[in-house]
MARKE-773424 format. One record per residue (C-alpha): x, y, z. Coordinates in pm, 1 decimal, always signed. Layout:
<recs>
+----------+----------+----------+
:        u :        v :        w :
+----------+----------+----------+
:        X :        Y :        Z :
...
+----------+----------+----------+
</recs>
This chain:
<recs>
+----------+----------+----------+
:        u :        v :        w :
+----------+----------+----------+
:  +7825.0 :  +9836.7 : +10131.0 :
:  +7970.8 :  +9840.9 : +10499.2 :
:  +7659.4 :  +9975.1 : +10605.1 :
:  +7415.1 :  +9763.2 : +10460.7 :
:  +7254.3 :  +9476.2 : +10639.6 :
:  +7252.3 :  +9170.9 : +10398.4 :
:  +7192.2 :  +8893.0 : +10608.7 :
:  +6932.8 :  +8656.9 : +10398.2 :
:  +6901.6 :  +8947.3 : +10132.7 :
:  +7001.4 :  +8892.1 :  +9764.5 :
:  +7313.6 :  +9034.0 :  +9674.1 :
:  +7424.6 :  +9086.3 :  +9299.4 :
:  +7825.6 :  +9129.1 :  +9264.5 :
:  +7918.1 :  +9181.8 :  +8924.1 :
:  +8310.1 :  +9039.5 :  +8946.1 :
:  +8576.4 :  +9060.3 :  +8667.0 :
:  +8690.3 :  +8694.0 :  +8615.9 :
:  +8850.7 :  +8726.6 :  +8280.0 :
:  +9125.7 :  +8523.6 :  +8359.0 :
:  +9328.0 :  +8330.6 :  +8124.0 :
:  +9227.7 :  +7920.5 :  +8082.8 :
:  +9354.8 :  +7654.5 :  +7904.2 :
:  +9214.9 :  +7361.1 :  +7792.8 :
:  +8987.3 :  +7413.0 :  +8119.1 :
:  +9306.0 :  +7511.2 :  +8332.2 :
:  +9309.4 :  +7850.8 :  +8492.2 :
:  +9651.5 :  +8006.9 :  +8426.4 :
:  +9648.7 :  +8308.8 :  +8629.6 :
:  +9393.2 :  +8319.1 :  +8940.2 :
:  +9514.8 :  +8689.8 :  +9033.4 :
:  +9139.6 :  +8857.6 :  +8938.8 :
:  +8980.5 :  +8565.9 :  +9171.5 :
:  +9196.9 :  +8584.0 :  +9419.5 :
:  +9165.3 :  +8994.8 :  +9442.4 :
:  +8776.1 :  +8908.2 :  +9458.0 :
:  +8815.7 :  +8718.6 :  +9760.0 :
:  +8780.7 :  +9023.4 : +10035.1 :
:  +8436.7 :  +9145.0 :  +9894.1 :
:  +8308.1 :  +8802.2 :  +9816.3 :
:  +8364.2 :  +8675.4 : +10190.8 :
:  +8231.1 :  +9017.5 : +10411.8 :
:  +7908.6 :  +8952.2 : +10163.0 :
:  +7886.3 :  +8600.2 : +10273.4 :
:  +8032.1 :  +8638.8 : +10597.2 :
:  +7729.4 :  +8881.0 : +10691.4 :
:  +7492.9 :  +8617.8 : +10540.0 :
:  +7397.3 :  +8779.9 : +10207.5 :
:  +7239.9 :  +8525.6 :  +9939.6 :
:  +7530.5 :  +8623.8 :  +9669.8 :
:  +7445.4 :  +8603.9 :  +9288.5 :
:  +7755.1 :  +8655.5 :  +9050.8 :
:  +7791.1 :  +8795.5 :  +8752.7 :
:  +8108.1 :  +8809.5 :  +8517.0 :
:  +8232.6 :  +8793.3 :  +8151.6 :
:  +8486.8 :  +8587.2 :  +7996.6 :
:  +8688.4 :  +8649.3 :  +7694.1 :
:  +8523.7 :  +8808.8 :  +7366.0 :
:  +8271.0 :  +8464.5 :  +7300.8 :
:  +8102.9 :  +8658.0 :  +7029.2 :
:  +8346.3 :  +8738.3 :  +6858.6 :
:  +8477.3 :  +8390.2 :  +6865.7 :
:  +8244.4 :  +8185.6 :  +6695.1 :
:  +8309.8 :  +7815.4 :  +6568.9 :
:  +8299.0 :  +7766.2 :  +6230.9 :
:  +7895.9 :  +7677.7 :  +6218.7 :
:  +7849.8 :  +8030.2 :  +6388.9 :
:  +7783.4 :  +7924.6 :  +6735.9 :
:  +7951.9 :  +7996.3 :  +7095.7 :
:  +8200.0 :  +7762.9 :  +7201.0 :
:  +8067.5 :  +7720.6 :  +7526.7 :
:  +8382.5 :  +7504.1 :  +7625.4 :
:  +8614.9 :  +7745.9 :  +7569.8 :
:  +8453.1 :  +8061.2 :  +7723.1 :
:  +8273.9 :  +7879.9 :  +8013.8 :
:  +8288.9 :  +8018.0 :  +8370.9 :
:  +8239.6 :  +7712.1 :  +8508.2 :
:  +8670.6 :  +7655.7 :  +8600.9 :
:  +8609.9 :  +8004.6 :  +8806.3 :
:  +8334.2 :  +7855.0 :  +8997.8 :
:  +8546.0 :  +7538.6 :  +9070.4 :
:  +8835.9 :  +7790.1 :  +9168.3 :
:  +8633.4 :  +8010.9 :  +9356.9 :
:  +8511.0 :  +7713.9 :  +9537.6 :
:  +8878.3 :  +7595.7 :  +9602.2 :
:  +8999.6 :  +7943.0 :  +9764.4 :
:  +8703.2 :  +7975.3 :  +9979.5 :
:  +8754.0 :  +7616.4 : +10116.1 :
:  +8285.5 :  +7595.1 : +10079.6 :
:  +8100.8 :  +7533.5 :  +9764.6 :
:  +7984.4 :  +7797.3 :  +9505.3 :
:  +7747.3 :  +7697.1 :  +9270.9 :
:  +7756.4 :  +7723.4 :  +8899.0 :
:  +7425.6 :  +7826.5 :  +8707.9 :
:  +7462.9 :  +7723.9 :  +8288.2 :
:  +7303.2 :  +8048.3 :  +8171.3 :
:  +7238.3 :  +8396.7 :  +8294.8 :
:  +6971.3 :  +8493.7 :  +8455.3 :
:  +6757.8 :  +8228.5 :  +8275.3 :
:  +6551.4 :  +7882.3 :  +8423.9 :
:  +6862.6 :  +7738.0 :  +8582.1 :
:  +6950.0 :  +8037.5 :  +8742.1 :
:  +6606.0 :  +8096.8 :  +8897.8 :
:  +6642.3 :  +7707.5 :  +9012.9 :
:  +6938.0 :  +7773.9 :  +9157.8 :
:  +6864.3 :  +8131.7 :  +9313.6 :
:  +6536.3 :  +7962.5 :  +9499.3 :
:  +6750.9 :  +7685.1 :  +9694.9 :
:  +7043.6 :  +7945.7 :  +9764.1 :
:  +7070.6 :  +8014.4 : +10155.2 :
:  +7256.9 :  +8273.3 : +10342.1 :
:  +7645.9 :  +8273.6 : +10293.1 :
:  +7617.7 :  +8131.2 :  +9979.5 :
:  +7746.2 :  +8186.5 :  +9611.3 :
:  +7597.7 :  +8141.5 :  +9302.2 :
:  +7819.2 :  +8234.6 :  +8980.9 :
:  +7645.1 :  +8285.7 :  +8667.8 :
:  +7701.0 :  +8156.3 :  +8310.6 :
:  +7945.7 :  +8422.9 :  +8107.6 :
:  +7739.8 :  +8744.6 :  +8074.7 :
:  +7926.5 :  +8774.8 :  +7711.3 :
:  +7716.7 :  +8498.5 :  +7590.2 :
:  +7391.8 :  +8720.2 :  +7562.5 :
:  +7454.9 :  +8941.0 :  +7266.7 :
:  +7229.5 :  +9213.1 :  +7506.1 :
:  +7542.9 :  +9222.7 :  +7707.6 :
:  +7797.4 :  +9420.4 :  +7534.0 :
:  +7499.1 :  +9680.6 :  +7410.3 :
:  +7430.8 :  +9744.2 :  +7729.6 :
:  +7044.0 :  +9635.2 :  +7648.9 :
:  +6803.6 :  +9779.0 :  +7972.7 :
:  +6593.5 :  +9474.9 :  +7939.5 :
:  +6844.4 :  +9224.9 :  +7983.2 :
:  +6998.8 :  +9457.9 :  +8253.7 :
:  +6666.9 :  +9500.0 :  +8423.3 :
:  +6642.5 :  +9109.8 :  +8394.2 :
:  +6930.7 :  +9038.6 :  +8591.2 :
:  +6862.5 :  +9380.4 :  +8820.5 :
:  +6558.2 :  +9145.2 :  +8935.3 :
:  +6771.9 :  +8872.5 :  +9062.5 :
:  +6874.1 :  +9110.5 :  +9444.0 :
:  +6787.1 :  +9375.7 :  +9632.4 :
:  +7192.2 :  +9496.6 :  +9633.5 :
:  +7395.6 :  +9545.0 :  +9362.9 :
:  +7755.0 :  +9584.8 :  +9416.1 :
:  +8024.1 :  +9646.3 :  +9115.0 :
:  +8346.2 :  +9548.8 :  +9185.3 :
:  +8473.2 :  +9473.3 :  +8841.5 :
:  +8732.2 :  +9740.4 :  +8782.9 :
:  +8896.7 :  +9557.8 :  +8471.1 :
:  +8555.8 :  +9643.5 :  +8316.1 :
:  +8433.5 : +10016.0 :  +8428.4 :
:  +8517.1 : +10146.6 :  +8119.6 :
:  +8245.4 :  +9933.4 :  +7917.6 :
:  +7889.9 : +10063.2 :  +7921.5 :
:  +7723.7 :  +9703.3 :  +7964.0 :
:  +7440.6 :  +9550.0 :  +8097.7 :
:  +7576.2 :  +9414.6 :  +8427.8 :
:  +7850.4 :  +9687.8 :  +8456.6 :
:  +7658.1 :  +9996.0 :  +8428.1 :
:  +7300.0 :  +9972.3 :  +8272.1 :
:  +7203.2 :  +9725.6 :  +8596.9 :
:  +7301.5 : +10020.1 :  +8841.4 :
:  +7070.1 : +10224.9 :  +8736.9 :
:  +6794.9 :  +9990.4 :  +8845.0 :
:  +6890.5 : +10051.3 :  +9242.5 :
:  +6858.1 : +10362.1 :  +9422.6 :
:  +7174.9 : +10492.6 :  +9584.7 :
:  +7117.1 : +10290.4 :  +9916.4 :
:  +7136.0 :  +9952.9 :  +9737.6 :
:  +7435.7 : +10010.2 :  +9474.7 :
:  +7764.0 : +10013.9 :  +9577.8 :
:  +8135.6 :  +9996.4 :  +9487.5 :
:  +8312.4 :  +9594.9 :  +9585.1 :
:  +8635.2 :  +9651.6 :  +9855.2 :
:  +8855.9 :  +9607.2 :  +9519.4 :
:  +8635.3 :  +9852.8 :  +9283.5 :
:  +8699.6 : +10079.3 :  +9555.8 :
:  +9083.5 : +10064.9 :  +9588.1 :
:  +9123.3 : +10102.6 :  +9223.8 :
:  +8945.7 : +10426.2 :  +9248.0 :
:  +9148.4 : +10548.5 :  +9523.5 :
:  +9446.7 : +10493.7 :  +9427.0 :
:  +9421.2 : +10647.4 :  +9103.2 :
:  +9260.1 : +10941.3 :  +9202.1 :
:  +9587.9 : +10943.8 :  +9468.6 :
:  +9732.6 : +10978.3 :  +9127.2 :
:  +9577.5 : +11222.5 :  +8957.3 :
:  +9446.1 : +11409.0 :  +9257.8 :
:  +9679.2 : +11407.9 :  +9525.2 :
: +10014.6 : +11334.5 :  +9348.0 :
: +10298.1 : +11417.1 :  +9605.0 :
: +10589.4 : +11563.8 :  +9424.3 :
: +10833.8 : +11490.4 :  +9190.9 :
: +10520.0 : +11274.2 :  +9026.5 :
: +10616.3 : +11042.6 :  +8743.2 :
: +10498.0 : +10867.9 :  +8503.7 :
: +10669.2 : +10520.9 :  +8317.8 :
: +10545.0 : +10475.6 :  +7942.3 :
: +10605.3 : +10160.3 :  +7757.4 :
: +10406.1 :  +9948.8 :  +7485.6 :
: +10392.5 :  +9932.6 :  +7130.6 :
: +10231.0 : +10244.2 :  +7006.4 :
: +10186.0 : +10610.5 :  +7099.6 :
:  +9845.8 : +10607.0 :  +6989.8 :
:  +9695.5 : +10403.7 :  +7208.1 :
:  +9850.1 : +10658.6 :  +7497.1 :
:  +9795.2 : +11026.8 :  +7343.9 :
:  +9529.6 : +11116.3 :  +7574.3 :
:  +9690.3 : +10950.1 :  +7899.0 :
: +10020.5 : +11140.5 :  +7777.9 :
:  +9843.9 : +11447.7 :  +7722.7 :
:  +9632.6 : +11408.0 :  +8055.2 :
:  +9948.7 : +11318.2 :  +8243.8 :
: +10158.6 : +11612.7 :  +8144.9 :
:  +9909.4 : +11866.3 :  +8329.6 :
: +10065.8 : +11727.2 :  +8682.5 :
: +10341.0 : +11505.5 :  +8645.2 :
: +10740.3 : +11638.7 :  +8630.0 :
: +10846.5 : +11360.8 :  +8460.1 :
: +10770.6 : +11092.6 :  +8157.6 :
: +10981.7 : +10855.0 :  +8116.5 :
: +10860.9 : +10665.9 :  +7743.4 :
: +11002.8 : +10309.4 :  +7668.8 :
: +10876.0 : +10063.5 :  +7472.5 :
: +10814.8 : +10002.1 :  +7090.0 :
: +10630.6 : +10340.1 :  +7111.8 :
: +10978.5 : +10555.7 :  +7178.0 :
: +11085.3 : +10487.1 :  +6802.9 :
: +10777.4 : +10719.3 :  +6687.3 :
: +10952.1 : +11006.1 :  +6922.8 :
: +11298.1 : +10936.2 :  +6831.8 :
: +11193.5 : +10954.9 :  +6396.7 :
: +10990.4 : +11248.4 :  +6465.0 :
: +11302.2 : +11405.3 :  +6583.4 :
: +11509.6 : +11311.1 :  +6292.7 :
: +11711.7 : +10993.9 :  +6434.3 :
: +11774.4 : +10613.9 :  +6221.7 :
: +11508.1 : +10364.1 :  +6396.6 :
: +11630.0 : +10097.1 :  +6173.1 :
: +11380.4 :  +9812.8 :  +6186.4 :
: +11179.4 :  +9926.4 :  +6486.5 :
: +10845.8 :  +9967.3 :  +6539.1 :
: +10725.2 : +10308.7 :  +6414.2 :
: +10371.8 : +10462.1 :  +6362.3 :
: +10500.0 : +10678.8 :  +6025.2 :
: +10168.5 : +10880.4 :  +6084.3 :
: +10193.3 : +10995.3 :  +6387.3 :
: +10529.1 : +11170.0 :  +6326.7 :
: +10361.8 : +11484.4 :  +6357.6 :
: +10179.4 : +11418.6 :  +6692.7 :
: +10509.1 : +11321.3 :  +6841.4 :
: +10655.5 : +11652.4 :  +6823.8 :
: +10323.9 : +11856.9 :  +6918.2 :
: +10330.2 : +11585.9 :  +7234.8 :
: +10762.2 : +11705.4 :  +7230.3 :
: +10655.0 : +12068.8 :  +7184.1 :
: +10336.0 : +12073.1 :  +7461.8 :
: +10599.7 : +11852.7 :  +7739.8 :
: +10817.6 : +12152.0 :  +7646.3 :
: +10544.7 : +12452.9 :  +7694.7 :
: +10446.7 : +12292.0 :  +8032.4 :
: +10794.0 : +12231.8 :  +8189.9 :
: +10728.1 : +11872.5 :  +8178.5 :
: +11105.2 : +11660.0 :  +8164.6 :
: +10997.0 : +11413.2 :  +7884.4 :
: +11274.4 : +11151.9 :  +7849.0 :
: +11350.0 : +10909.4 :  +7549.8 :
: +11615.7 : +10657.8 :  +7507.1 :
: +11939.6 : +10776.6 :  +7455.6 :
: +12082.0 : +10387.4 :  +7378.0 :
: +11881.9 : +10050.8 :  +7285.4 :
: +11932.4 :  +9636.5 :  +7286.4 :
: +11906.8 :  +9609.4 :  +6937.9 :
: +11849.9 :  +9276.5 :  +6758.1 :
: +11862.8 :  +9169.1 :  +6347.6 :
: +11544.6 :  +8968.9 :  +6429.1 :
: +11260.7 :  +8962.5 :  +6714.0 :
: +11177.4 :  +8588.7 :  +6709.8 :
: +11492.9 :  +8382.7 :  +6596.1 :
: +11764.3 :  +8683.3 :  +6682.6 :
: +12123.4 :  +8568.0 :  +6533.8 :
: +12226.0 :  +8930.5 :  +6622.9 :
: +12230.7 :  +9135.4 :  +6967.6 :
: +12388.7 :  +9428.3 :  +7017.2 :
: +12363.0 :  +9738.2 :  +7209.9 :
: +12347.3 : +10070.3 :  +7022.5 :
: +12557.9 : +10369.2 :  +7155.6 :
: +12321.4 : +10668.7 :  +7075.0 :
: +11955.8 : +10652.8 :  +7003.7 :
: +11975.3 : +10565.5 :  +6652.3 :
: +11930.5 : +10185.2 :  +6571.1 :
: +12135.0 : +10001.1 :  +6305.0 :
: +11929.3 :  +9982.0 :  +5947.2 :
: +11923.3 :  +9611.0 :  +5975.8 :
: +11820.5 :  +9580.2 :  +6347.2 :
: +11539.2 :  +9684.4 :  +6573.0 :
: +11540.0 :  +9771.3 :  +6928.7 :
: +11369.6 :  +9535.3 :  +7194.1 :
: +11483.0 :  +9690.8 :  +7496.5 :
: +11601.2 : +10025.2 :  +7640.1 :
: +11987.7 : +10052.2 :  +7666.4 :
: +12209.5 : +10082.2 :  +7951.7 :
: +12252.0 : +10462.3 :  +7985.6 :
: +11867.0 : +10481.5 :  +7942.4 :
: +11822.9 : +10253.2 :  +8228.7 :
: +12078.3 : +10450.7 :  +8419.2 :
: +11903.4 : +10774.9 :  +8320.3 :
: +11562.1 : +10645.8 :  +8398.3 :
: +11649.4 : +10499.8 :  +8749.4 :
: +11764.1 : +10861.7 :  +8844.1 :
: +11465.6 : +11020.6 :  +8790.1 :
: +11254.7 : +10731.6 :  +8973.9 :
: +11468.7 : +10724.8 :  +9315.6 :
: +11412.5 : +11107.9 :  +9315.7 :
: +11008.0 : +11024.1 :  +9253.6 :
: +10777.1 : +11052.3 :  +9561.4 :
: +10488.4 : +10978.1 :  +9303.7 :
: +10477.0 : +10687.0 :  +9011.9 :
: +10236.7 : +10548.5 :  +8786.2 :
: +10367.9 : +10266.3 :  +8541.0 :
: +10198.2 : +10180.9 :  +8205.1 :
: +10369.3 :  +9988.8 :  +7985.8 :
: +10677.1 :  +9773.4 :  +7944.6 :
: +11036.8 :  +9919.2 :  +7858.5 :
: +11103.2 :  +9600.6 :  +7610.6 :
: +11019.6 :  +9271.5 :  +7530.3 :
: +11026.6 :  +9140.3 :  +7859.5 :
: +10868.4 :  +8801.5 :  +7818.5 :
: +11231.0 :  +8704.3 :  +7609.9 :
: +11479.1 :  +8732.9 :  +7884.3 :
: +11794.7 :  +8868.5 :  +7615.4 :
: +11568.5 :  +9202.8 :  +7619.6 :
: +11380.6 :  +9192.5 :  +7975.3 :
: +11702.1 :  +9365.5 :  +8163.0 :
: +11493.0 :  +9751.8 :  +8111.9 :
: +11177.3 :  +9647.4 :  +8238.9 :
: +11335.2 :  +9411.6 :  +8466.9 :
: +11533.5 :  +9681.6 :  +8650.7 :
: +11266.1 :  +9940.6 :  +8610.5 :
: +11040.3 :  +9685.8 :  +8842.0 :
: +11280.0 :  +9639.9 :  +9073.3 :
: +11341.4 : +10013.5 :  +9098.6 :
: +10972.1 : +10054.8 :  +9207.6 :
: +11010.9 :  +9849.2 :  +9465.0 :
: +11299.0 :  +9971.8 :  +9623.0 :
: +11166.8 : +10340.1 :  +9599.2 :
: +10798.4 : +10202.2 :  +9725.6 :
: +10986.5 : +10071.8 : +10078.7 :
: +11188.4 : +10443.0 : +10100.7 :
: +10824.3 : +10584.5 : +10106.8 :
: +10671.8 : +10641.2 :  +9733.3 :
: +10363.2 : +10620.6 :  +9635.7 :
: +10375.2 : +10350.6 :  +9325.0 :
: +10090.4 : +10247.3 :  +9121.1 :
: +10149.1 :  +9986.5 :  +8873.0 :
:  +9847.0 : +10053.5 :  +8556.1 :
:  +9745.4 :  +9699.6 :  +8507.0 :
:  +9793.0 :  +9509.0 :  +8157.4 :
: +10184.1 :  +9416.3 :  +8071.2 :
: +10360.1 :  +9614.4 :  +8386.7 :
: +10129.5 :  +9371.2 :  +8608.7 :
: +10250.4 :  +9118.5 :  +8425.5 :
: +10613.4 :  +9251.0 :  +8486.9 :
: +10620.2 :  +9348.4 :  +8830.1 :
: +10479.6 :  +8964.2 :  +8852.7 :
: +10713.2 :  +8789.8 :  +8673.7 :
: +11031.4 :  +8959.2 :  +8850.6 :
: +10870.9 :  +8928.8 :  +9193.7 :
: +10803.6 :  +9260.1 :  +9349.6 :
: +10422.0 :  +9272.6 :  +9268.3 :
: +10414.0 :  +9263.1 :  +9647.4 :
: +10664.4 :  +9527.0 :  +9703.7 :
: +10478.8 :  +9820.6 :  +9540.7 :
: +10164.3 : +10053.7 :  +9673.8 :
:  +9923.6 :  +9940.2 :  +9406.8 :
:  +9876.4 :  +9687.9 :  +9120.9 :
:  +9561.0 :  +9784.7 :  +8923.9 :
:  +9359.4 :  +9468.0 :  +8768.5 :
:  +9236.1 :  +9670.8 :  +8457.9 :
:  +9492.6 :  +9800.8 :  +8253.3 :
:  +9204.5 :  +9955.9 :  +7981.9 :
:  +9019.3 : +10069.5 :  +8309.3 :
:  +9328.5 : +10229.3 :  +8477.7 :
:  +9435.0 : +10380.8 :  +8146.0 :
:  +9097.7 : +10568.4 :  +8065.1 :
:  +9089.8 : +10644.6 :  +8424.4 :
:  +9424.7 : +10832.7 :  +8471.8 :
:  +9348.7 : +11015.6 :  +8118.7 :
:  +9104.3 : +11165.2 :  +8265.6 :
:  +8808.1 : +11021.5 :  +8163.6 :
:  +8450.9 : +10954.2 :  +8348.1 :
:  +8381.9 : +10563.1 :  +8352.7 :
:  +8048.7 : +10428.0 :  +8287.3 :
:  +8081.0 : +10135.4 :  +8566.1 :
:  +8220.4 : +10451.2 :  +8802.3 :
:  +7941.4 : +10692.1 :  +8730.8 :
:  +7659.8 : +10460.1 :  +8735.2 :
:  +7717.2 : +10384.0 :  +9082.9 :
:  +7803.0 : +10733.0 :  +9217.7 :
:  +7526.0 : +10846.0 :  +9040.2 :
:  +7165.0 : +10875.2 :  +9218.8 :
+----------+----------+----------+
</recs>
C-alpha cells in the first residue's frame, strides 16, 4: 500500500465497522476510530476511497414479515461518525455496489470517502458468492483489507474480492497489518517466560488455541467459567458453576498433554462464590477450589489472583483471552480487574502484552489501561483462530498471488 500511487485512482477498503448502536447511537467508536490511520494516508495521497463493511448478523435478524430491518443494521451512523472524526464529509451510498453506489462513485473526487450500504444485506455476502465479489471488485483499481475482526470469514468483500487483483493492487490496511504482526510476535517470536491468560465460559470454544498454545508457551493461566470443567475433571465440588459435563474427558487429556510438554498449567486454587448470578443474596469466598453445593463461582479467589500475578511479573511474553470472572458486576470484577492492571504494569517494565480482542478488550477498557499495554486486537474470533494456529481466509487471500 505505501508504495502505491493512488492519487485520483479508486481505492476499495473493506473496514470492520461492527460496532455496537442503539436506537441509531454508536456505543463504542473503538473499530472507527482504529480505521482512522489507513482511511486518511488513502485520502491524504488523493485516492477516490470506496468502503465496504458489515454490520451485525441482518439475516439472521429478520422482522417478523421476513424482511431486513434496515433501521437497525444500517451503516449509515458510521458514515455520520466517520464524517465527525475526520472533521470532512464521507458519503453514504443506500445499497452495495448497486445504482446509488455507481451515482455516487461517478461524482466522488480525490480525497474522498464513500461508505457503502452493510455488505450483510446481500445474502451473496456471507457465501462468499464470486459474482457479487467480482461486482464490487469492479468498483477500484486497489483493494486494501483492513478488517481484521473479519479475516477469519471467507466472504465476498473479505476474501473472494482479493482474488480479483493481482498482487500489486491488494494489500493489507495499517491496522490489518498490526494485527498480523503482533500475533505472529506471539506465536513466532515469543521472548521467554511466554504466557498465556484463559478466561470465558467454556473450554470448548478454546481446545485448539489451548492445544496450539502449549507447543511454546511456559505458562497457562485458565480463569473464567471454563476452569470449573478442569477442576470436575480432576475430582473437586463445582457446586453450581458452569461446567461442560462432556468434556470431562478432554480436560484431563488437555491436564495430561500440559504435563507431557512441561507446560505450568494453573487453575484456581480459591473462588468468589455467590448463591445466585443475577440477584446474589450470598457472597463468599471459598478457601480451596471446591465451590459450596448451593453457590457458583463468578470470580477467581484471592490466592489465585496472588498466584496468577506471580507468574505474569516473571512473563516477558503475554497473550490474554478471556475474562477471569464476571467483570461487568463489580462484586466479582476484582480477578480480571487486577489481572488488567497487572498487564500494564509488566507492559511499562518491558513485556510484550497482547490483549486477544472480545471480553479482555472490553476489560482492559473498562479499568483503564487499554493504553498501557503493547497490543489490543479488534477481532477477538480473528485473534483466536489466528494464535491457534490457523491460516485465515482474509490473510491468505491477500498474501496470495
Amino acid at each position: 500500500m505505501n508504495q502505491w500511487n493512488v492519487n485520483g485512482q479508486f481505492v476499495i477498503l473493506r473496514e470492520d465497522f461492527n460496532v455496537p448502536i442503539r436506537n441509531g447511537v454508536i456505543q463504542d467508536d473503538t473499530r472507527i476510530a482504529k480505521s482512522l490511520d489507513t482511511i486518511q494516508k488513502l485520502l491524504e495521497h488523493g485516492a477516490k476511497l470506496i468502503i465496504l463493511s458489515h454490520l451485525g448478523r441482518p439475516l439472521k435478524e429478520l422482522l417478523p414479515d421476513g424482511s431486513i430491518d434496515h433501521g437497525k443494521f444500517s451503516l449509515r451512523p458510521v458514515a455520520e461518525k466517520l464524517s465527525s472524526l475526520l472533521n470532512k464529509p464521507v458519503f453514504f451510498a443506500n445499497d452495495c455496489g448497486g445504482p446509488d453506489t455507481l451515482s455516487k462513485r461517478r461524482s466522488l473526487n480525490p480525497g474522498e470517502a464513500l461508505l457503502l450500504e452493510n455488505t450483510r444485506f446481500q445474502k451473496e455476502e456471507e457465501k462468499g458468492i464470486p459474482e457479487f465479489a467480482e461486482k464490487l471488485a469492479a468498483l477500484g483499481t486497489f483493494y486494501v483489507n483492513d478488517a481484521f475482526g473479519a479475516a477469519h470469514r471467507e466472504h465476498a468483500s473479505t476474501a473472494t474480492i482479493a482474488r480479483y487483483f493481482d498482487k500489486d493492487h491488494k494489500a493489507f490496511g495499517l491496522l490489518m497489518l498490526k494485527e498480523v504482526e503482533n500475533g505472529q510476535k506471539v506465536l513466532k517470536q515469543a521472548e521467554h517466560p511466554c504466557t498465556a491468560i484463559l478466561g470465558g465460559a467454556k473450554v470448548s470454544d478454546k481446545i485448539l488455541l489451548i492445544q496450539n498454545l502449549m507447543g511454546f508457551c511456559d505458562n497457562i493461566l485458565i480463569g473464567g467459567g471454563m476452569a470449573f470443567t478442569f477442576l470436575k475433571a480432576q475430582g473437586f465440588e463445582i457446586g453450581q458453576s458452569l461446567c461442560e459435563s462432556d468434556k470431562l474427558a478432554l480436560a484431563l487429556d488437555l491436564l495430561q498433554l500440559a504435563k507431557e510438554r512441561n507446560v505450568n498449567l494453573l487453575l484456581p486454587v480459591d473462588h468468589v462464590c455467590a448463591d445466585s448470578f443475577e440477584h446474589p443474596t450470598s457472597i463468599q469466598t471459598s478457601p480451596s477450589p471446591n465451590v459450596p453445593n448451593a453457590y457458583m463461582g463468578l470470580d477467581i479467589g484471592p490466592k489465585t489472583t496472588e498466584q496468577y500475578l506471580s507468574t505474569i511479573t516473571q512473563s516477558r511474553t503475554i497473550v490474554w483471552n478471556g475474562p477471569m470472572g464476571v467483570f461487568e458486576k463489580e462484586a466479582f470484577a476484582n480477578g480480571t480487574a487486577t489481572i488488567a492492571k497487572a498487564m500494564a504494569e509488566v507492559t511499562r517494565q518491558g513485556a510484550f502484552t497482547l490483549i486477544g480482542g472480545g471480553d479482555s478488550a472490553s476489560a482492559v477498557k473498562k479499568f483503564g489501561v487499554a493504553d498501557q499495554v503493547s497490543f489490543v486486537s479488534t477481532g477477538g474470533g480473528a485473534m483466536l483462530e489466528l494464535l491457534e494456529g490457523k491460516i485465515l481466509p482474509g490473510i491468505e487471500a491477500i498474501q496470495g498471488s
